[in-house]
N, C-alpha and C positions, 0 to 999 in steps of 0.2 A: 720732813727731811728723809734719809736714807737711812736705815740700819737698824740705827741702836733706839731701846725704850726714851732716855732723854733726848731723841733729836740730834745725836751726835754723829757725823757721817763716821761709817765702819773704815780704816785704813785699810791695806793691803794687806800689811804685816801682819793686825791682829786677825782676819779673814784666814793667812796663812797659821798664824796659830791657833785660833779656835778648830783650825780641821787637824791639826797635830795634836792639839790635844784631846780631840773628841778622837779622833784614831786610837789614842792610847789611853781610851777610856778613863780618862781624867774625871774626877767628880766637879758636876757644877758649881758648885762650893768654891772648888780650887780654881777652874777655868773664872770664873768671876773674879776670884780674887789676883790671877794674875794679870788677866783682862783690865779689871776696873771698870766693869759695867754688870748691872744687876743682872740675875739670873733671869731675869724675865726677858731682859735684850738678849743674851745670849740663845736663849731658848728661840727669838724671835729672827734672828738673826740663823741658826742654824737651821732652820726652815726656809728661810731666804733662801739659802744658802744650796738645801737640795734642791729646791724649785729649779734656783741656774743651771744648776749640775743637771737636771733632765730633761731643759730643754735641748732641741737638737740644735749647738751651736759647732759643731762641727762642718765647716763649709767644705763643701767638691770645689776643688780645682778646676774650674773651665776646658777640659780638653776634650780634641775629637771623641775621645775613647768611652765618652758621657753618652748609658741609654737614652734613647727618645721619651721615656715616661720620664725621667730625672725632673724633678719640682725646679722651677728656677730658683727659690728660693733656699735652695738648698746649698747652689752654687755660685762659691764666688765670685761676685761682680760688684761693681760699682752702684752704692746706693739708687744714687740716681737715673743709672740704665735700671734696674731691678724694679725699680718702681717705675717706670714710665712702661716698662713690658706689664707686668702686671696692672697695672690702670688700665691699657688696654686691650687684658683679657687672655694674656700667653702666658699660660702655665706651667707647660713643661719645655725641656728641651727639646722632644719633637716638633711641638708646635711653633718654636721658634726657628728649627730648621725649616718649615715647610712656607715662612712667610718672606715674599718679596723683598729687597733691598726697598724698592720703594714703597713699600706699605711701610715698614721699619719706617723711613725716614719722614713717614705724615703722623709716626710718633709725638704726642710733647715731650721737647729735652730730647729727644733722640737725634742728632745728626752724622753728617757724613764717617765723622771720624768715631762718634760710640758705636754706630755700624757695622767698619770695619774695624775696633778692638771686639767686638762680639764673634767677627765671621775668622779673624784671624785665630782668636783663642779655641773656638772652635772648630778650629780647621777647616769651615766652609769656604765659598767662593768669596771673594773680595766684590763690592757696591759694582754692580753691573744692573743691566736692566734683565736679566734673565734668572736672576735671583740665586737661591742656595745651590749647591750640587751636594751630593753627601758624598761619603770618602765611605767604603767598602761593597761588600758584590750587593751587585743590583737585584 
């Protein structure tokens, strides 16, 4: 299960209070006791806890304004596009600007219309046969 030492899933509420009280240096003891889960979950559980906190879940917003090295994975999109770019092999946002509407669309899960929500958020060219244009000096 998730969370807690007995198998108990961690709620919101208490995720929100274990970081209010571990901010206000609460002793485990106390944190336990207002909790109601042994010191060992909580102990387990605020480890959890930093782990999420340090992954980069912070998503970029999809806009022209995105360097060419930008990870796609960094930037918000749809599971589904995200992963059909990355299975086949487009890393960053330049190399998604640099590839054809029709190579895009010989994508799996990729078609017309994830296409053009990709070329529109991005402020590229719309599904033509002539592929991306980029937006600033040449």
């Amino acid at each position: 299960m998730g969370g807690g030492h007995r198998g108990i899933r961690w709620t919101a509420n208490e995720d929100r209070q274990l970081r209010e009280l571990t901010t206000a240096n609460a002793s485990d003891t106390l944190i336990s006791a207002k909790l109601k889960r042994s010191t060992e979950a909580i102990r387990m559980r605020r480890l959890a806890l930093q782990k999420k906190s340090n992954e980069p879940n912070d998503l970029l917003a999809p806009t022209p304004e995105l360097p060419d090295d930008t990870p796609i994975n960094r930037v918000k999109l749809p599971s589904r596009i995200l992963k059909a770019l990355l299975t086949e092999g487009i890393k960053t946002i330049g190399e998604l600007r640099e590839t054809a509407d029709e190579t895009l669309l010989t994508f799996q899960d990729l078609r017309k219309g994830s296409v053009a929500h990709l070329r529109e958020r991005l402020g590229l060219s719309s599904i033509g046969g002539e592929g991306p244009t980029r937006k600033g000096p040449a």
